[in-house]
C-alpha positions as CSV (number, residue, x, y, z in Angstrom):
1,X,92.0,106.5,74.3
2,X,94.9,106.9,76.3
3,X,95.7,106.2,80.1
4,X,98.2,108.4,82.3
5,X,100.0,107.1,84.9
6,X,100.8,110.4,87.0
7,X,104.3,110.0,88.5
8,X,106.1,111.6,91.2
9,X,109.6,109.8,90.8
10,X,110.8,108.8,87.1
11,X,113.1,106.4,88.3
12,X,109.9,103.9,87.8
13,X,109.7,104.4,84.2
14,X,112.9,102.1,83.2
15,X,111.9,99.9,86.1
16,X,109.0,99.0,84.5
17,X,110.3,99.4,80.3
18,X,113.3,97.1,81.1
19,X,110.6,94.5,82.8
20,X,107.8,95.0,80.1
21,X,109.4,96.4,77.0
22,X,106.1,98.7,76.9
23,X,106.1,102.4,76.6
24,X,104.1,104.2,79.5
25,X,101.7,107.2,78.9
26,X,103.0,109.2,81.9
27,X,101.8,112.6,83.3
28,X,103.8,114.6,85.6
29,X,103.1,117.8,87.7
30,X,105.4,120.9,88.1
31,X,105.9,120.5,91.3
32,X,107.2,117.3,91.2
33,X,109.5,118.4,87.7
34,X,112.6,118.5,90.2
35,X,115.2,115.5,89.7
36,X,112.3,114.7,87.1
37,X,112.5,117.2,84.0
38,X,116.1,116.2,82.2
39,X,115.2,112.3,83.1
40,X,112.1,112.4,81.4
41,X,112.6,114.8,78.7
42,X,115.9,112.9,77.4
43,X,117.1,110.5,79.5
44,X,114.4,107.6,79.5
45,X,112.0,109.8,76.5
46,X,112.8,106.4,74.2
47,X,110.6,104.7,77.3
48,X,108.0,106.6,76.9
49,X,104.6,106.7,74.5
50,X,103.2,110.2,75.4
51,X,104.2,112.6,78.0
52,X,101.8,115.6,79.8
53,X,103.1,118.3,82.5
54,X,100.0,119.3,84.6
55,X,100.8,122.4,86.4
56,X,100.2,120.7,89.2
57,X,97.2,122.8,90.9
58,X,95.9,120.3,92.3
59,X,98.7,119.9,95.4
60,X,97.8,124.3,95.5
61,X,94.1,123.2,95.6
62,X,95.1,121.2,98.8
63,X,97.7,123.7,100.1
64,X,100.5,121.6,99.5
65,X,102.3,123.8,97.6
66,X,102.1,127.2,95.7
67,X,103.1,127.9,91.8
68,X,103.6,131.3,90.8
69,X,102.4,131.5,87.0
70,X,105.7,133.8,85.5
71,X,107.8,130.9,86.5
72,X,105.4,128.2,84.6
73,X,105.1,129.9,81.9
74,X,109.0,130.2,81.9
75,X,109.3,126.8,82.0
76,X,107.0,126.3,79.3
77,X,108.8,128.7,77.2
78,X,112.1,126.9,78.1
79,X,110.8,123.4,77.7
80,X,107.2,122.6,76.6
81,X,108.2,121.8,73.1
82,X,109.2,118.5,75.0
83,X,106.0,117.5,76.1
84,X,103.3,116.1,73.6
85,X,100.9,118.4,75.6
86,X,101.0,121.1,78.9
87,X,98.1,122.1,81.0
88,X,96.7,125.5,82.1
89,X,98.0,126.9,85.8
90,X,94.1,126.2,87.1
91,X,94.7,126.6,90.5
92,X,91.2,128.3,91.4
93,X,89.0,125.2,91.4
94,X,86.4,127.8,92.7
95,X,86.8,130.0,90.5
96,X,87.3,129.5,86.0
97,X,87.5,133.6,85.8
98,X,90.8,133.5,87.3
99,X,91.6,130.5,85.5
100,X,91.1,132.0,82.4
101,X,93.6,135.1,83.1
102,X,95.6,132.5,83.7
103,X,95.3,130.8,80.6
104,X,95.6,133.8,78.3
105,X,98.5,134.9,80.6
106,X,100.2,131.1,79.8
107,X,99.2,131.6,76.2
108,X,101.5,134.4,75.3
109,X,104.1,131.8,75.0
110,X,106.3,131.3,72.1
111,X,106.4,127.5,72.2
112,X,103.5,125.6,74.1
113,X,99.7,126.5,74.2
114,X,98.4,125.2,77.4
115,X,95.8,122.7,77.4
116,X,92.4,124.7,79.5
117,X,90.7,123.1,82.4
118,X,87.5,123.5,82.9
119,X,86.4,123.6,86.4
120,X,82.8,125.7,86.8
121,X,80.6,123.8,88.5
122,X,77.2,125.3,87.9
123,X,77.3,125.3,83.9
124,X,80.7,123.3,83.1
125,X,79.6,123.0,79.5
126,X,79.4,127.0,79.1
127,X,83.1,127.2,80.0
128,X,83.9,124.2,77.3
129,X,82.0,126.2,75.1
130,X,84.4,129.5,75.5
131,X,87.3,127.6,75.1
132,X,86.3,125.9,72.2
133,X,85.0,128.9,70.7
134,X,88.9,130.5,71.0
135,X,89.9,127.8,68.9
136,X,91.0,124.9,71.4
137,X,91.0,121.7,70.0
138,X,91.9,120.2,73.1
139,X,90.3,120.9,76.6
140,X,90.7,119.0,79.4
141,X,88.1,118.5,82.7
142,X,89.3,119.1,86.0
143,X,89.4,116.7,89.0
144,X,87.5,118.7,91.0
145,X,83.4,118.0,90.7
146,X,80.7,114.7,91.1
147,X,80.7,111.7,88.6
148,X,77.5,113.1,87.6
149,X,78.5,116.2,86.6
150,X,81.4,115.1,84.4
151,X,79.1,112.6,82.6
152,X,76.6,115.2,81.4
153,X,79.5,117.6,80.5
154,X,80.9,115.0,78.4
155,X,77.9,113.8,77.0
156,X,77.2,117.5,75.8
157,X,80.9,117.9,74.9
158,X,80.7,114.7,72.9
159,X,77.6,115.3,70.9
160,X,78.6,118.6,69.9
161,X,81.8,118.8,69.5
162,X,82.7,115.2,68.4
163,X,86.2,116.3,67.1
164,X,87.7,118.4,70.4
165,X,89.9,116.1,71.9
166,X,89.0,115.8,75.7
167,X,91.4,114.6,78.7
168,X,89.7,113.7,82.3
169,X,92.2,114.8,85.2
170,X,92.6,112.2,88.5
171,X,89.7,110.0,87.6
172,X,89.7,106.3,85.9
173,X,86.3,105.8,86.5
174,X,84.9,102.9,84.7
175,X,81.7,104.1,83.7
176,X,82.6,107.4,82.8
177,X,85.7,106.0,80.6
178,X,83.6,102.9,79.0
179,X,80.4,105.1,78.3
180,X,82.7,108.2,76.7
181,X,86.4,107.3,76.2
182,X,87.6,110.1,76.2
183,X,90.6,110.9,74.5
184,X,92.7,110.5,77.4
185,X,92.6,110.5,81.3
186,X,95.2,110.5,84.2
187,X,95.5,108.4,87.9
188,X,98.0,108.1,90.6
189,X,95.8,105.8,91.6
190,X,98.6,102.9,91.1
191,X,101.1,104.7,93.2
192,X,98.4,105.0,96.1
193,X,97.3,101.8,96.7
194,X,100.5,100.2,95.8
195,X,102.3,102.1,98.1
196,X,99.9,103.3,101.4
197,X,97.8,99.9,101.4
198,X,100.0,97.3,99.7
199,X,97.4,96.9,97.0
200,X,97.7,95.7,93.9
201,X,95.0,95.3,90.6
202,X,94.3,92.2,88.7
203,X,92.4,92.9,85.3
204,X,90.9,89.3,84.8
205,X,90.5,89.0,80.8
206,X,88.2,86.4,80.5
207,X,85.7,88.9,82.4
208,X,86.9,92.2,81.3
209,X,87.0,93.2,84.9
210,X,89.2,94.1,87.4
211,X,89.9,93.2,91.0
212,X,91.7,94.7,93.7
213,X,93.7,92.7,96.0
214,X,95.6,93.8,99.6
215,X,99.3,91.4,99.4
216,X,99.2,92.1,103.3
217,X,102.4,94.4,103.9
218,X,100.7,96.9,105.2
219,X,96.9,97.8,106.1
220,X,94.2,96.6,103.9
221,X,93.1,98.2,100.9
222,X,90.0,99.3,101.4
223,X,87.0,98.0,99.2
224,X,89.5,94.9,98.5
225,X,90.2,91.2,99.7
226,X,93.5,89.4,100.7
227,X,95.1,88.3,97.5
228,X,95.3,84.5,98.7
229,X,91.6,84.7,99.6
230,X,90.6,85.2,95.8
231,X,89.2,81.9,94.2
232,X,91.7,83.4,91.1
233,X,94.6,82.9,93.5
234,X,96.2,79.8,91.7
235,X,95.3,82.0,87.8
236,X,96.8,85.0,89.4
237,X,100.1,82.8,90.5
238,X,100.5,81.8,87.2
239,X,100.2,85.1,85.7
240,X,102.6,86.7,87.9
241,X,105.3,83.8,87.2
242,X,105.0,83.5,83.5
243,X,104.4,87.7,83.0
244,X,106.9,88.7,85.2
245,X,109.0,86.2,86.8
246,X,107.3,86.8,90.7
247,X,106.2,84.8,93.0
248,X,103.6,86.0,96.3
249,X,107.0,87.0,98.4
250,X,108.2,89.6,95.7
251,X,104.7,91.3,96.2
252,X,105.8,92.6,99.6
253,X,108.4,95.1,97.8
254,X,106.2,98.4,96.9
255,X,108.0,98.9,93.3
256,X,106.9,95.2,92.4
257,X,103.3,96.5,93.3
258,X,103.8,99.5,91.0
259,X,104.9,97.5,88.1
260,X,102.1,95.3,88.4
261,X,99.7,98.6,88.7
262,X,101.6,99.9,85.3
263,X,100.6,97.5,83.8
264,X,96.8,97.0,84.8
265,X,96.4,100.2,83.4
266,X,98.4,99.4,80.1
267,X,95.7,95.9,80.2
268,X,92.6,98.4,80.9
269,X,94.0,101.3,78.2
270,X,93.7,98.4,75.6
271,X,90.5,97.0,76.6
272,X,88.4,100.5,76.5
273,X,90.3,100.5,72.8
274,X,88.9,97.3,72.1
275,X,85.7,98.2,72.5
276,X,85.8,101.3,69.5
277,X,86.8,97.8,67.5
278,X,83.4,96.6,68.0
C-alpha cells in the first residue's frame, strides 16, 4: 500500500529528496494548489513517487474555504493528466446525493475521471456499491465517520470486491491499515505535530512500533513523552546522527521535525508492505 503525506507548502519535498534521496507519495488539496501546481507538476515531479489532488472539501467541511465545482473541474480539464489520480468535489459530508451530482458533473471531463468518496453514514457500503457498479475501479472513503464504521465498510469492500482499489482520506490508523491495507491512505498528521506541538515519530524496528516524542520547543504533544525521557534516547541519538547528520539541537527547527515525520511514514509505508511478504 501506499502512504500520502498531504502538503500544504512544496517547498518540503526537495528538502526532504536532497536529504533522503527517497521519493515521497504526496497529496495535495485545491485550495492549497496556489504557488503549489507548476512546483509539483514539473518542477520537483522527478522527487516524487505518486501524486493525488483532493479537492480539498474537507477545509469547506470546516468553513475554511469554499470551491465552486466549474472552476475544479477546469482545473482538471487543464491539468489532471498530471496527477496519477484526482478526487471527487465531496464537499457535503452530510449529504452523498449531492456528492454524486457532483461527481457526474466532474466526470464530463475530457482528461481526468475523479476518484468518488464515499461519505453515507447509515449504509456506506451501498454507496461503494453504486460507484462500483458505474464502473469505478477506484473509490476512495471519506474522513468523515467512526473507526468502526470504516472497518466494516472495508471489510465488506474487501471481500467483495477484492480488486477495487480503495484509498482512506486523513486517517493512518494502525489497526485499520494493518488489518486491510488498503491500497492507499493520506495524513497531515506529520505537519501537525511537527509543527503546533514540536513532535516528532520514532518507528523502532526491532518492535515494529512507533513512538511519539515532544523535542520541547513548544507545548507537549499530547499522548507523548519528552524525547530525552525515552529509555531509546541513546538508539534514537544514534539514529538521528548516522541517518541524517542531527543532533537533539537541530530538532528545535520545525522543517527538521518534518523530515524526520517524512520519513516515519516512508519506515511505516514499508512495514505494512512487509507484512503482504509474509
Amino acid at each position: 500500500m501506499h502512504i500520502f503525506n498531504a502538503i500544504g507548502d512544496a517547498e518540503m519535498i526537495p528538502k526532504f529528496f536532497d536529504k533522503t534521496g527517497i521519493l515521497l507519495n504526496i497529496l495535495i488539496a485545491y485550495v492549497y494548489l496556489k504557488g503549489n501546481s507548476f512546483k509539483l507538476t514539473d518542477t520537483y515531479r522527478r522527487m516524487i513517487n505518486l501524486l493525488y489532488l483532493d479537492s480539498g472539501a474537507y477545509s469547506v467541511y470546516k468553513g475554511a474555504s469554499n470551491i465552486g465545482s466549474y472552476g475544479y473541474r477546469r482545473y482538471l480539464t487543464r491539468y489532471g493528466d498530471k496527477f496519477d489520480s484526482c478526487f471527487n468535489l465531496d464537499d457535503r459530508f452530510d449529504n452523498p446525493d449531492h456528492n454524486f451530482v457532483n461527481q457526474i458533473y466532474l466526470e464530463d471531463n475530457p482528461s481526468t475521471v475523479p476518484v468518488p468518496v464515499v461519505h453515507d453514514n447509515i449504509d456506506p457500503f451501498r454507496e461503494f456499491e453504486i460507484y462500483v457498479a458505474q464502473g469505478h475501479t477506484f473509490v476512495a472513503i471519506g474522513s468523515a465517520g467512526s473507526s468502526a464504521l470504516k472497518d466494516r465498510l472495508l471489510t465488506q469492500a474487501k471481500e467483495k470486491y477484492p480488486d477495487v482499489k480503495i484509498h482512506l482520506f486523513g486517517d493512518l490508523d494502525r489497526k485499520l491499515l494493518e488489518k486491510h491495507r488498503p491500497y492507499s491512505a493520506d495524513s497531515a498528521s506529520w505537519a501537525h505535530q511537527a509543527g503546533m506541538g514540536g513532535g516528532i515519530y520514532y518507528w523502532r524496528p526491532s518492535e515494529n512500533k512507533s513512538y511519539r516524542y515532544n523535542i520541547g520547543a513548544r507545548e507537549s504533544v499530547k499522548g507523548s513523552q519528552h524525547i530525552k525521557l525515552s529509555p531509546f534516547w541513546e538508539e534514537i541519538q544514534e539514529f538521528l546522527y548516522e541517518k541524517f547528520r542531527y543532533e537533539y539541537n537541530d530538532l528545535q527547527n520545525y522543517e527538521v521535525r518534518w523530515i524526520l515525520n517524512f520519513y516515519y511514514n516512508y519506515q511505516y509505508e514499508d512495514y505494512l508492505n512487509s507484512l503482504d511478504e509474509k
